[in-house]
C-alpha positions as CSV (number, residue, x, y, z in Angstrom):
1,X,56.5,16.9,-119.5
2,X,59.9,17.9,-120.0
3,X,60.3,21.9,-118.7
4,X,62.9,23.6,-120.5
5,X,63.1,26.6,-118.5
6,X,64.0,24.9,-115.3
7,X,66.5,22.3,-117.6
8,X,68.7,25.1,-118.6
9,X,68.0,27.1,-115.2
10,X,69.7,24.0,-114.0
11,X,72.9,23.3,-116.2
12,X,73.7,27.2,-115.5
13,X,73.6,26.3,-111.6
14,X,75.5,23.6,-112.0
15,X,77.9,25.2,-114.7
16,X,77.6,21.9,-116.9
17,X,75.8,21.2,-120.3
18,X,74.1,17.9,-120.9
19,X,74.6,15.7,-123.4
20,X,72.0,13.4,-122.7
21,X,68.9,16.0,-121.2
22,X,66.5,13.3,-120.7
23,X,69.3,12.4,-117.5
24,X,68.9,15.9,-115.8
25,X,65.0,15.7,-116.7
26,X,65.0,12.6,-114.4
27,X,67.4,14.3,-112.0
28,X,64.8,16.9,-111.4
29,X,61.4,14.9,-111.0
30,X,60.4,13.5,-107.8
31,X,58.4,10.1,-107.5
32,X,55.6,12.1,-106.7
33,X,55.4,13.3,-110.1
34,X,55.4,10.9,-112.2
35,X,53.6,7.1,-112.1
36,X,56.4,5.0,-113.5
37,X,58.9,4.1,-110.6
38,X,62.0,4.3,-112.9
39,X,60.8,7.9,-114.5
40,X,62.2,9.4,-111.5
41,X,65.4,10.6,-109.5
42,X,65.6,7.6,-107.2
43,X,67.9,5.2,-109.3
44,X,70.4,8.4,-109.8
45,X,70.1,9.5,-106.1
46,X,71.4,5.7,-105.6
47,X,74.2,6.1,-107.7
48,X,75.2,10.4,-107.0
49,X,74.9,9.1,-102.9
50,X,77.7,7.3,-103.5
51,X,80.1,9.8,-106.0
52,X,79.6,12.5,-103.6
53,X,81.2,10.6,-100.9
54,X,84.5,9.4,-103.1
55,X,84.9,13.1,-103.8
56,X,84.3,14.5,-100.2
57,X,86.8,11.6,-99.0
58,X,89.4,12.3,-101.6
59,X,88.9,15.8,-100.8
60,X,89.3,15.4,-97.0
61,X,91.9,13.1,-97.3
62,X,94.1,15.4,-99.5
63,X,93.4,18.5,-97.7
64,X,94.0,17.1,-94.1
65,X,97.1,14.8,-94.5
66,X,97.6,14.9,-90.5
67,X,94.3,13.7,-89.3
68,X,93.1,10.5,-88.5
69,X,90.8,8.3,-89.8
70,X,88.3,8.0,-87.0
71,X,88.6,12.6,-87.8
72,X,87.9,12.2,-91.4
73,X,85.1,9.5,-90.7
74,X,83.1,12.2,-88.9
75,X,84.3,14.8,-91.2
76,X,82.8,13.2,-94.0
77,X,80.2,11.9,-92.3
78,X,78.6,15.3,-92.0
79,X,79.8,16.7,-94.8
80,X,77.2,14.3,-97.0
81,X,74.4,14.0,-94.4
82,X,71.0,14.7,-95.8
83,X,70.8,17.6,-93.5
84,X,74.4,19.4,-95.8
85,X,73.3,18.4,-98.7
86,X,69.6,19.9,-98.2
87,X,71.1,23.3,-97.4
88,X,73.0,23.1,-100.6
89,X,70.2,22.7,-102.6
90,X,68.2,25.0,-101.1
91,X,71.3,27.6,-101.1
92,X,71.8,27.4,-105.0
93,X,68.3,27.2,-105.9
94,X,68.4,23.7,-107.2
95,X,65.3,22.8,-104.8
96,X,63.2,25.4,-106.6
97,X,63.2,23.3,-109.9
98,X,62.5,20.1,-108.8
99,X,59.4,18.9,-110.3
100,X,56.9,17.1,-107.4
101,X,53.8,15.8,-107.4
102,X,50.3,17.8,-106.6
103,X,49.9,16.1,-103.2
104,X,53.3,17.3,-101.6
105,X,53.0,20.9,-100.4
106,X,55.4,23.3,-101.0
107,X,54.5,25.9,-99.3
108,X,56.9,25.1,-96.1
109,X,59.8,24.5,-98.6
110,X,60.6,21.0,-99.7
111,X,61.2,18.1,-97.1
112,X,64.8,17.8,-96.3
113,X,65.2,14.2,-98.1
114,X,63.4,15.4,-101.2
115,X,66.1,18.6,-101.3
116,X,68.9,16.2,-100.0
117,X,68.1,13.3,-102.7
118,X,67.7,16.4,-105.8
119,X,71.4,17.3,-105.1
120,X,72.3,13.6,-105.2
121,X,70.6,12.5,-108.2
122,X,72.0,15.5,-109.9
123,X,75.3,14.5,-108.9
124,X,74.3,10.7,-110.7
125,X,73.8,12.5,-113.9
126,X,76.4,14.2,-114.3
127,X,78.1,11.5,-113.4
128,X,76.2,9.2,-116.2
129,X,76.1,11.9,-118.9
130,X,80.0,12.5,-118.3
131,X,81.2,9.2,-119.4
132,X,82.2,8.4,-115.3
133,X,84.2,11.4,-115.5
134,X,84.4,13.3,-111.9
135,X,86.1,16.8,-112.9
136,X,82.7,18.7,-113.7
137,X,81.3,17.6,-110.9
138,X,84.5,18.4,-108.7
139,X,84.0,21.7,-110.1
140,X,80.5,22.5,-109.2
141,X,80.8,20.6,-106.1
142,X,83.9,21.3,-103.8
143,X,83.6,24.9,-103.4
144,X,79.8,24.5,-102.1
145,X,80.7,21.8,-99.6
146,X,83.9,23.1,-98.6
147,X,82.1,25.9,-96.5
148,X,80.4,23.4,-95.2
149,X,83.6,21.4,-94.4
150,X,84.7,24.4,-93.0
151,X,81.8,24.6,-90.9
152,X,81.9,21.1,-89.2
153,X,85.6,21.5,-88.1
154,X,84.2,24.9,-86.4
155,X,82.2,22.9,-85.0
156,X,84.5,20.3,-83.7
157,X,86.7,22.9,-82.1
158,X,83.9,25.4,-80.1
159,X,86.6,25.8,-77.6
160,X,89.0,28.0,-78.8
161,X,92.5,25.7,-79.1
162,X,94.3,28.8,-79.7
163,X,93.1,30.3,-76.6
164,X,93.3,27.2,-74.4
165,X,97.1,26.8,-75.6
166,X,98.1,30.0,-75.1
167,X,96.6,29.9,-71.3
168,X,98.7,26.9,-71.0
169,X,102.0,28.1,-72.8
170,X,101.9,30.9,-70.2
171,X,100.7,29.2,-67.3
172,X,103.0,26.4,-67.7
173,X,105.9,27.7,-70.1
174,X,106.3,31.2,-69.3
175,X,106.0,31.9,-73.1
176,X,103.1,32.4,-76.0
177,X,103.2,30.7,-78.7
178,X,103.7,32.0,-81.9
179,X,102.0,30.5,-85.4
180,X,104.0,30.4,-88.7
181,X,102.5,29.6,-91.8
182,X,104.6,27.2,-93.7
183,X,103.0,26.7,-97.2
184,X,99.7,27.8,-99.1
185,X,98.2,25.2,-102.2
186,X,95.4,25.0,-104.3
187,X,93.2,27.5,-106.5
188,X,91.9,30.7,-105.4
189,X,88.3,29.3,-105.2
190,X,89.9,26.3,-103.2
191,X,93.0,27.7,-101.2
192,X,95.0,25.6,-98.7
193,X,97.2,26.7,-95.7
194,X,99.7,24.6,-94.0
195,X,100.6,26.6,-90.6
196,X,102.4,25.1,-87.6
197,X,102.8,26.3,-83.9
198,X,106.2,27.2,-82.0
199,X,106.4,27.6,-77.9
200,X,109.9,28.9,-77.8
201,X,112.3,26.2,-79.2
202,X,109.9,23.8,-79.4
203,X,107.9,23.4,-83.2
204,X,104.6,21.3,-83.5
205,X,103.5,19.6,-86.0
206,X,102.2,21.4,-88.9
207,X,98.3,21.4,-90.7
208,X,96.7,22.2,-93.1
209,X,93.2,24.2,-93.3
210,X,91.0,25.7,-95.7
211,X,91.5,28.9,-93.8
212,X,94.6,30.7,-92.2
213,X,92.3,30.7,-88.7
214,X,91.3,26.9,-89.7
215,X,95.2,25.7,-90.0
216,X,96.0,27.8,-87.0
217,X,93.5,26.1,-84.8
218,X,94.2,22.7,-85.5
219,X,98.0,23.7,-85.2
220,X,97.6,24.3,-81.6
221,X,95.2,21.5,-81.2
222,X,97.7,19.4,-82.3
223,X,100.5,20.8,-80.2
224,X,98.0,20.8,-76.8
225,X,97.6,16.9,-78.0
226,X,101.5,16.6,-78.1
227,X,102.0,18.3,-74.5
228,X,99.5,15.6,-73.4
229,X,96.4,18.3,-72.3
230,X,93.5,16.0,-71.9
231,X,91.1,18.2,-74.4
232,X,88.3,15.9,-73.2
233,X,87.9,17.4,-70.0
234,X,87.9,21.2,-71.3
235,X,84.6,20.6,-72.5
């Protein structure tokens, strides 16, 4: 039974009308709910699983023109995990309108695929309803995971490279280095920084973050790479 309320609920969530509404219907029903195995969200979980990662790679590989494969692998990697793409469901509220069946309790919130696989499959019908068209979905979908982008390279860097340079520069320079940014891009709701690092005369090369403090610390990661400090072992 289609539910209205939780259709439109939905489309204002995402910020895109349907065409087709029988698409986000089937977006938002679990397995669970219905007794037909192609009446739920499985089929355009299969096919949003894949969308999100083209976007989050194009993203990643526009935003960070500097970093390596093997670093966008894992930065990707998490970035469309079941356990990200949960916590955006849950964050925007698209978890609460999934329809499930009466066996599954809800009362610890939804299991992390379940939450994972609505964000997915609602990613598939846009996808589907849009003609194969990616700019909606960009739209509703960059500025949610970029946090979480933002997040994982955090996370990457728990030491402090800014910190760990300067200790260096002055242990082993007699200067401080000093960060410059060099050029800012992108939208307000999706702003870039390029920054770079100097250590006297010496300039290192430049990168690009989704935050000032982002850019800076992989600037000096990149410059502590360059004057060959073995990062590993400052663990």
């Amino acid at each position: 039974m289609v539910d209205l309320e939780s259709l439109n609920r939905c489309e204002k969530i995402i910020g895109y009308k349907f065409n087709e509404i029988s698409l986000l219907d089937a977006a938002l029903t679990h397995s669970s709910a219905v007794a037909h195995h192609l009446h739920n969200y499985e089929r355009l979980e299969f096919l949003g699983d894949a969308v999100l990662g083209l976007l989050v790679c194009d993203h990643v590989y526009t935003i960070y023109p500097d970093r390596r494969e093997g670093d966008l692998t894992v930065i990707k990697a998490a970035a469309v995990s079941r356990k990200t793409c949960a916590q955006i469901s849950n964050e925007i509220g698209l978890s609460a309108l999934v329809r499930v069946g009466a066996g599954m309790n809800r009362s610890g919130g939804l299991p992390m695929s379940v939450a994972a696989g609505l964000l997915e499959a609602i990613i598939g019908a846009m996808y589907v309803d849009s003609g194969g068209s990616l700019n909606a979905i960009r739209q509703f979908l960059l500025p949610l995971i970029g946090r979480h982008i933002d997040e994982i390279i955090r996370n990457q860097h728990d030491q402090n490279y800014k910190s760990i340079l300067q200790h260096h520069a002055q242990r082993e320079l007699g200067t401080t280095p000093v960060y410059h940014l060099q050029s800012e891009s992108g939208l307000d709701h999706d702003k870039q920084f390029q920054v770079y690092v100097t250590i006297g005369t010496d300039r290192y090369e430049s990168q690009w973050g989704s935050s000032k403090k982002i850019a800076e610390q992989l600037a000096a990661k990149a410059a502590l790479e360059k004057l060959g400090v073995e990062l590993s072992n400052l663990h």
